[in-house]
py3Dmol code that shows the C-alpha trace and the ligand (Angstrom):
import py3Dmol

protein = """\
ATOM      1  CA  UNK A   1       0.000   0.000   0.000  1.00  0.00           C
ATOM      2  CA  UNK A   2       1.094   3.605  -0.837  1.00  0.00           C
ATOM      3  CA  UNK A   3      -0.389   6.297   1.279  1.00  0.00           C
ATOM      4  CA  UNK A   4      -0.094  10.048   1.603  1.00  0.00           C
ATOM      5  CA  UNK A   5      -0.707  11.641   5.016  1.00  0.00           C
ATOM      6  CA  UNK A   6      -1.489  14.927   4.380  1.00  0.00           C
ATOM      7  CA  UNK A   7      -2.169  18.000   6.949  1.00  0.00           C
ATOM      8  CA  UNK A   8      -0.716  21.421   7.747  1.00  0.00           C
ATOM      9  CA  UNK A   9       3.085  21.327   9.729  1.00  0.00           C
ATOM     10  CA  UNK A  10       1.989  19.893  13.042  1.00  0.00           C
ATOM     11  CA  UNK A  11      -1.118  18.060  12.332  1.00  0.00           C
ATOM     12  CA  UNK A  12       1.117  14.876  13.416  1.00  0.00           C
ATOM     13  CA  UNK A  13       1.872  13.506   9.971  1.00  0.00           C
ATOM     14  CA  UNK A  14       5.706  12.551  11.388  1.00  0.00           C
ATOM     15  CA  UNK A  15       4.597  10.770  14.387  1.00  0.00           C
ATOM     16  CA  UNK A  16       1.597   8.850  12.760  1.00  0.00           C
ATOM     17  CA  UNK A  17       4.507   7.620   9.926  1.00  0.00           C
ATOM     18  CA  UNK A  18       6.844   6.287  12.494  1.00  0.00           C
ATOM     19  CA  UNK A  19       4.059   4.144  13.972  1.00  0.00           C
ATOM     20  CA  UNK A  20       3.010   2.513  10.660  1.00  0.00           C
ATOM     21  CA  UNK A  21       7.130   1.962   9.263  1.00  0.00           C
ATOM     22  CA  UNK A  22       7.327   0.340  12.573  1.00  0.00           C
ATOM     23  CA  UNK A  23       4.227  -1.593  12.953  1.00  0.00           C
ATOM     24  CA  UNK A  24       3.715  -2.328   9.041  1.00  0.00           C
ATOM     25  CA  UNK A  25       7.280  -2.411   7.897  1.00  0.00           C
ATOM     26  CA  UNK A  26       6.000   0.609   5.244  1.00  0.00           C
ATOM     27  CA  UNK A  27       9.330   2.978   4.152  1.00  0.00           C
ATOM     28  CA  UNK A  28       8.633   7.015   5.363  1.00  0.00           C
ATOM     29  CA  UNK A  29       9.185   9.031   2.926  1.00  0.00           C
ATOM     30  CA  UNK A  30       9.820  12.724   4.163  1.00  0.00           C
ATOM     31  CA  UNK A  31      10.989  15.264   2.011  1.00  0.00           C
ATOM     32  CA  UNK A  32      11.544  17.715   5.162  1.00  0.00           C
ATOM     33  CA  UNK A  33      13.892  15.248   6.545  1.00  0.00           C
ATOM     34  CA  UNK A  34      15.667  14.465   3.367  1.00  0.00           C
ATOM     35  CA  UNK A  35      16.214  18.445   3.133  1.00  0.00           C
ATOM     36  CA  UNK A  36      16.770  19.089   6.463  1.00  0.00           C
ATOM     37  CA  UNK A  37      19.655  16.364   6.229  1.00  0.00           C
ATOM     38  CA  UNK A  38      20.918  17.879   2.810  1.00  0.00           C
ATOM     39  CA  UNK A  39      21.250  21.469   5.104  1.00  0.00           C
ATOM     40  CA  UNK A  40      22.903  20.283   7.891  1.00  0.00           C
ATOM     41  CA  UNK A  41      25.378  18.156   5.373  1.00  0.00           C
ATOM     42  CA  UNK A  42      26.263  21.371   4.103  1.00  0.00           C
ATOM     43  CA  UNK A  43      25.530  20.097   0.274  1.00  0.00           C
ATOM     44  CA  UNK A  44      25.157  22.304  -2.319  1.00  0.00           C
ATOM     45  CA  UNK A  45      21.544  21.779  -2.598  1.00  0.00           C
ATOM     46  CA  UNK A  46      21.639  21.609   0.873  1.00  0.00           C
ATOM     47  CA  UNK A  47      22.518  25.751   0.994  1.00  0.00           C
ATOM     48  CA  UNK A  48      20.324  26.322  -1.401  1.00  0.00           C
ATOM     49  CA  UNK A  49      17.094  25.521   0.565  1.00  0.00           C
ATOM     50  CA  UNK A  50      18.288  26.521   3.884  1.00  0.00           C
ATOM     51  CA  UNK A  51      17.209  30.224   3.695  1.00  0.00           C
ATOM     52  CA  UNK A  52      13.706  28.992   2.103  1.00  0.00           C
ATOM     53  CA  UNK A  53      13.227  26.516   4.435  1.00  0.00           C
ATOM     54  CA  UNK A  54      14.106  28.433   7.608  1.00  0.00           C
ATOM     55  CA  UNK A  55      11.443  31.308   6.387  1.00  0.00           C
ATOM     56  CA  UNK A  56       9.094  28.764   5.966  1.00  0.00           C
ATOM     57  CA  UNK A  57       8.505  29.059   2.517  1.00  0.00           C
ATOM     58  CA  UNK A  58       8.454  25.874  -0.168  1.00  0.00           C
ATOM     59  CA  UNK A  59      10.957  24.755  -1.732  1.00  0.00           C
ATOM     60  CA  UNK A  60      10.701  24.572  -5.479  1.00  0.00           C
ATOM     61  CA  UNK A  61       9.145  21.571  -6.775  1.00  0.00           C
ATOM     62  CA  UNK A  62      11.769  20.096  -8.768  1.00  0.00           C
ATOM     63  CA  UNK A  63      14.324  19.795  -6.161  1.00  0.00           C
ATOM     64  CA  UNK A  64      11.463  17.536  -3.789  1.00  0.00           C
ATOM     65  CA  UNK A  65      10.559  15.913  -6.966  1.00  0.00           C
ATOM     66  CA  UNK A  66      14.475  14.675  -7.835  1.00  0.00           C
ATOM     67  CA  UNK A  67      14.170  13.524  -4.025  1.00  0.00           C
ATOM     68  CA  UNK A  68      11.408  11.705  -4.204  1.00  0.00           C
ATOM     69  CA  UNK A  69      12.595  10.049  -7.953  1.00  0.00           C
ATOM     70  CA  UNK A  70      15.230   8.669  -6.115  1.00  0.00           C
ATOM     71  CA  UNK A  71      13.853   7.107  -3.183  1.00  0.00           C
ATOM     72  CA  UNK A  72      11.403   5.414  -5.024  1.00  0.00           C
ATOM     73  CA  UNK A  73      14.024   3.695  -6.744  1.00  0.00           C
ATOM     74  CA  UNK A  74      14.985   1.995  -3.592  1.00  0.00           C
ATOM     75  CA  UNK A  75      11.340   0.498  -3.656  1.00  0.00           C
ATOM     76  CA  UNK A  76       9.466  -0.604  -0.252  1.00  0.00           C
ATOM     77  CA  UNK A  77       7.743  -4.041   0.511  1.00  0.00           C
ATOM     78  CA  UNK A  78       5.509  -2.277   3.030  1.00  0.00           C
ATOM     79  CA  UNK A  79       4.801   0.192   0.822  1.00  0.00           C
ATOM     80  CA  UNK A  80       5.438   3.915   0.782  1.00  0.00           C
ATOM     81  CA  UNK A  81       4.143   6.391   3.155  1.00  0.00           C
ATOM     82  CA  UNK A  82       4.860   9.976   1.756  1.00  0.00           C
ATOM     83  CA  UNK A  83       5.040  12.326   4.735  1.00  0.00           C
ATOM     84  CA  UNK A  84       5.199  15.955   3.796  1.00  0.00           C
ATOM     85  CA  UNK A  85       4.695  15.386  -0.268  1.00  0.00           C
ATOM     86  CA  UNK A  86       3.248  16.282  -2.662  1.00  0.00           C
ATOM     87  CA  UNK A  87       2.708  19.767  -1.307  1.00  0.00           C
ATOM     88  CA  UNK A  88       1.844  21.544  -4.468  1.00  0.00           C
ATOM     89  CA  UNK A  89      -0.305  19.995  -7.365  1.00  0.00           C
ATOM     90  CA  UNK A  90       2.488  19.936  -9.654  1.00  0.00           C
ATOM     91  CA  UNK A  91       4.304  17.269  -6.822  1.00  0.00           C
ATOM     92  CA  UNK A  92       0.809  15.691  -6.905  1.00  0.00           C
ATOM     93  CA  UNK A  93       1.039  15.111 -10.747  1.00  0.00           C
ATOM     94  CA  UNK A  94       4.466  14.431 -10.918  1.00  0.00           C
ATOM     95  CA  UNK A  95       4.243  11.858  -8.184  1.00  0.00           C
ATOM     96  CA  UNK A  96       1.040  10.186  -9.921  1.00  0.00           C
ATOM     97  CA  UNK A  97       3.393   9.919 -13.218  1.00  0.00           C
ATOM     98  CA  UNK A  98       6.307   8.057 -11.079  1.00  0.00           C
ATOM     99  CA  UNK A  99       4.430   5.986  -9.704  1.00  0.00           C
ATOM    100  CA  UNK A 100       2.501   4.507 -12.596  1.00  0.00           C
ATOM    101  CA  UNK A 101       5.605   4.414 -14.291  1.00  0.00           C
ATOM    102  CA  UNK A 102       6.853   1.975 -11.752  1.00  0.00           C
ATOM    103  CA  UNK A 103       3.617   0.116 -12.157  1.00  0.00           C
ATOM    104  CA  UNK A 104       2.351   0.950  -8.481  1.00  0.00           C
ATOM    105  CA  UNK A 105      -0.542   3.476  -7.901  1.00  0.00           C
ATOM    106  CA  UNK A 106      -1.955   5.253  -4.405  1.00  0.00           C
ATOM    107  CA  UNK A 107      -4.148   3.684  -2.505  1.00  0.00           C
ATOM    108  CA  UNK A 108      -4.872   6.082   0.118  1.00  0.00           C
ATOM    109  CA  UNK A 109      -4.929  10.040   0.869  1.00  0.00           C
ATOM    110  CA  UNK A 110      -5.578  10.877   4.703  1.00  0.00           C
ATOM    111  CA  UNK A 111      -5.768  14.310   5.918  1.00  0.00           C
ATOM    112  CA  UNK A 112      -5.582  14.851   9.415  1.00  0.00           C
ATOM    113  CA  UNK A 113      -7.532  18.312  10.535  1.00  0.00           C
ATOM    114  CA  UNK A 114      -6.716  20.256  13.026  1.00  0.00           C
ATOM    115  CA  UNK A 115      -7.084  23.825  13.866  1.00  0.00           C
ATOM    116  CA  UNK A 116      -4.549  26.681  13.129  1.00  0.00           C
ATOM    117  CA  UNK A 117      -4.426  27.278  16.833  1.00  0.00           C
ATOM    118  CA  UNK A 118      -3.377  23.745  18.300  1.00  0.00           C
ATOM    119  CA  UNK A 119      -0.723  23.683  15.206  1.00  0.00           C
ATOM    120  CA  UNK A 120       0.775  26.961  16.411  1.00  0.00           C
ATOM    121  CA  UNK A 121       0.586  25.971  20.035  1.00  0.00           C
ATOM    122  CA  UNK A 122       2.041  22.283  19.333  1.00  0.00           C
ATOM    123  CA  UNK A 123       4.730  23.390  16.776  1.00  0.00           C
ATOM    124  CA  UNK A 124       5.622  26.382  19.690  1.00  0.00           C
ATOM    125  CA  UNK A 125       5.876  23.335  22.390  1.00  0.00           C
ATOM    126  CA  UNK A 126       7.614  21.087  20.182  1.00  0.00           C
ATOM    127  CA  UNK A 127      10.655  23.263  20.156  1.00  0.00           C
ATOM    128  CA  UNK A 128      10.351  24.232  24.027  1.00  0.00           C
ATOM    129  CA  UNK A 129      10.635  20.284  24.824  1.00  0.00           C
ATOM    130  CA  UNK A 130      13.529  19.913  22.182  1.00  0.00           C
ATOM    131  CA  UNK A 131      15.664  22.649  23.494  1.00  0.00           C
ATOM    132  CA  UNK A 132      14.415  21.135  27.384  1.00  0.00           C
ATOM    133  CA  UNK A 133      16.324  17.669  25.988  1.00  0.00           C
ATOM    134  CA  UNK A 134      19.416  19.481  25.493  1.00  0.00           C
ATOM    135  CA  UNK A 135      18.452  19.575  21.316  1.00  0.00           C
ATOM    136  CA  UNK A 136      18.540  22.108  18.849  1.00  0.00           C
ATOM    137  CA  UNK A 137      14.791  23.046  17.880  1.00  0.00           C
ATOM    138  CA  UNK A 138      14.117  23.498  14.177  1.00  0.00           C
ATOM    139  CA  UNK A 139      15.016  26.867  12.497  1.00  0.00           C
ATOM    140  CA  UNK A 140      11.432  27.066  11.401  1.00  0.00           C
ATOM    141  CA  UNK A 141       9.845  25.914  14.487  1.00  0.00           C
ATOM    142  CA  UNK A 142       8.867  29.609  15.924  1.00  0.00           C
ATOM    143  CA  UNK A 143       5.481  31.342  15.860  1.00  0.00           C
ATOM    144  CA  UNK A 144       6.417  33.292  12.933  1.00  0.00           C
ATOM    145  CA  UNK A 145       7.603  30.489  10.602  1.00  0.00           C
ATOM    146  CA  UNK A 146       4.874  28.901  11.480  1.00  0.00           C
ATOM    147  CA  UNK A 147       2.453  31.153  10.416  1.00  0.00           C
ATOM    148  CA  UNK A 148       3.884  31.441   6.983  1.00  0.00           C
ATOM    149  CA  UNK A 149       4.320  28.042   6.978  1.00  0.00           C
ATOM    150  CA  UNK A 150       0.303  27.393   7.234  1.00  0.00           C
ATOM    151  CA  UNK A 151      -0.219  30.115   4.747  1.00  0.00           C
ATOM    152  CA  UNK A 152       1.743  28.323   2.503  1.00  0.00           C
ATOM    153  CA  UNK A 153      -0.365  25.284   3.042  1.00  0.00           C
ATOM    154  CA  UNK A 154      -3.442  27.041   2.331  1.00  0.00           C
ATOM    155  CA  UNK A 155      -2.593  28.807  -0.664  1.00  0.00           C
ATOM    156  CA  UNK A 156      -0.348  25.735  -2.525  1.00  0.00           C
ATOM    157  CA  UNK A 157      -0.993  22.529  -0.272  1.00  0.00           C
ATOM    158  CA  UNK A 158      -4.728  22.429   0.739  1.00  0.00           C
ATOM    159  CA  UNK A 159      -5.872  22.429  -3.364  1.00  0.00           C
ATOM    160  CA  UNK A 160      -4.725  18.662  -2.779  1.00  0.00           C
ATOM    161  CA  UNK A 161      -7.595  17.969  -0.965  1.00  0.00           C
ATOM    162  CA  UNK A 162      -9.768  18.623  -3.746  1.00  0.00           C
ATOM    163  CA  UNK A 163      -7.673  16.609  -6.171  1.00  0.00           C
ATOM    164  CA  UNK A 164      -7.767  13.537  -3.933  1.00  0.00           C
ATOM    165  CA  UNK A 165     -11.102  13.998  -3.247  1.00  0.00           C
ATOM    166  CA  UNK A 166     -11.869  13.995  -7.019  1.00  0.00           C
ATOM    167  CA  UNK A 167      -9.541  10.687  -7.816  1.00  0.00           C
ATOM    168  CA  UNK A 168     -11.976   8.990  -5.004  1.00  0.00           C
ATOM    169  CA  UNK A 169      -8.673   8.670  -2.467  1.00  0.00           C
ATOM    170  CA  UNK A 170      -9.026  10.650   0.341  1.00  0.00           C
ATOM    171  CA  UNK A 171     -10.294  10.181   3.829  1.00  0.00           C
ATOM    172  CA  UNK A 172     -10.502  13.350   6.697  1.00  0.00           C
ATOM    173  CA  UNK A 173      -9.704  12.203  10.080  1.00  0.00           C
ATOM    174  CA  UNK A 174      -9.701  14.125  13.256  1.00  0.00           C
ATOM    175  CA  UNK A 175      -6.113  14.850  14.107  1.00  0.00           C
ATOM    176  CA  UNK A 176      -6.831  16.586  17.344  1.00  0.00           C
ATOM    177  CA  UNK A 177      -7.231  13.631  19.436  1.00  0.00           C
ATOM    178  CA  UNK A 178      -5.136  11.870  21.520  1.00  0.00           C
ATOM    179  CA  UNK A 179      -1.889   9.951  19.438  1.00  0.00           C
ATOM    180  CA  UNK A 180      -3.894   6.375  19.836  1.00  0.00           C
ATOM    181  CA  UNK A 181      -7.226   7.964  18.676  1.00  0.00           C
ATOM    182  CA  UNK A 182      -5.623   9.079  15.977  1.00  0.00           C
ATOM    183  CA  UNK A 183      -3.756   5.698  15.010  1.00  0.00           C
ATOM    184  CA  UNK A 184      -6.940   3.761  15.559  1.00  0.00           C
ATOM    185  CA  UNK A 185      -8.796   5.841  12.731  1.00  0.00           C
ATOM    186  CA  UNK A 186      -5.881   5.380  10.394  1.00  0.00           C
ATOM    187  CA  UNK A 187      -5.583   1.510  11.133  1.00  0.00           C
ATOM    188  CA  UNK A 188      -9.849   1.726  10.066  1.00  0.00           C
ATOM    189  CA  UNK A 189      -8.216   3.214   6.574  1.00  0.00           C
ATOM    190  CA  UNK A 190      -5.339   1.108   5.815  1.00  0.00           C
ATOM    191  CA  UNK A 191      -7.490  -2.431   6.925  1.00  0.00           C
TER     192      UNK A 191
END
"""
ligand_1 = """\
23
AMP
P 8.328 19.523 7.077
O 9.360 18.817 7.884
O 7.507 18.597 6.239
O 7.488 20.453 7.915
O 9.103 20.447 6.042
C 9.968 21.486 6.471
C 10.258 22.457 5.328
O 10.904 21.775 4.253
C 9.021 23.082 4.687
O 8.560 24.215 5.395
C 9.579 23.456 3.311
O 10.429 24.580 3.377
C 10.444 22.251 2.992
N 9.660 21.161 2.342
C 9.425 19.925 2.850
N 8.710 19.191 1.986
C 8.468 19.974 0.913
C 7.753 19.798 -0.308
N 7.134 18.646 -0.588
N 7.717 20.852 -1.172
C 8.335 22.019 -0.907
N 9.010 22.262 0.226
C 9.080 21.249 1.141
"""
view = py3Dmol.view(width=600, height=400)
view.addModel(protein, "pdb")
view.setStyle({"model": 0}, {"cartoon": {"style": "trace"}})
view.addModel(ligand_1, "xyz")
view.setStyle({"model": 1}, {"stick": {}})
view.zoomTo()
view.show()
């Protein structure tokens, strides 16, 4: 099975991933970490999207596209969960193109909603506990990346839904509750 989990930055998309790659042996794929590791490798493309990314801002679809080419090479038994991608409908398209061309289609689209509020507040927390742990809390992880962060979601991400919706593939859960809620109603999806 190939899914997409798909929600604004802190809906929970990261933590709900880990549960499934370790429960159903599915590969995360998360085009935040991949670019967050090119930054702090110091590659080329790795400078290039460090200003972009720390403002919040997208990066430009071919460079999560080439990503995303290449991990899909590696193929995945479990199946691929993309985490973070497509974010724009040209990522959408182009990801729908790679995928047939590899003979494998999508099989589900969840969106987790929550409200811009909790997101702030969660994304605000989640640096406080990683700088409490003695870690360095994500350059974007303040109030105002955050809020051009979700305005990028709104204006280029949330058009998804209506693609998904149209293709028959996506699902809305409630990605307020509690972390096992929340992994019960995607367990209800995946079967
Ligand atoms: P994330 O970890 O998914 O919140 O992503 C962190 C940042 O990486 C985003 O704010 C963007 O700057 C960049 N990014 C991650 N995934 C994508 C994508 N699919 N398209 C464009 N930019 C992305």
């Amino acid at each position: 099975m190939n899914i997409i989990l798909l929600g604004p930055p802190g809906a929970g998309k990261g933590t709900q991933a880990g549960h499934l790659v370790e429960t159903r042996g599915m590969v995360q794929l998360s085009t935040g970490d991949m670019l967050r590791e090119a930054k702090s490798s110091g590659t080329e493309m790795g400078k290039k999207v460090a200003e972009i990314m720390d403002a919040g801002m997208l990066v430009t679809d071919e460079i999560v596209i080439g990503l995303i080419e290449e991990k899909l090479e590696q193929g995945a038994a479990g199946g691929f969960i993309f985490d973070g991608f497509p974010r724009t409908l040209g990522q959408a398209d182009a990801l729908g193109e790679l995928l047939a061309k590899k003979g494998q289609k999508l099989d589900a689209v969840i969106e987790m909603e929550v409200d811009d509020e909790t997101l702030v507040a969660r994304i605000v927390n989640r640096a406080a506990e990683a700088v409490a742990a003695g870690k360095e809390a994500r350059a974007d992880d303040n109030e105002e990346s955050v809020r051009i962060r979700l305005v990028e979601y709104y204006k280029k991400t949330a058009p998804l839904i209506g693609y998904y919706h149209a293709k028959g593939l996506l699902t809305k859960i409630d990605g307020l509750g509690e972390i096992e809620a929340v992994r019960g109603a995607i367990a209800e999806i995946l079967g």
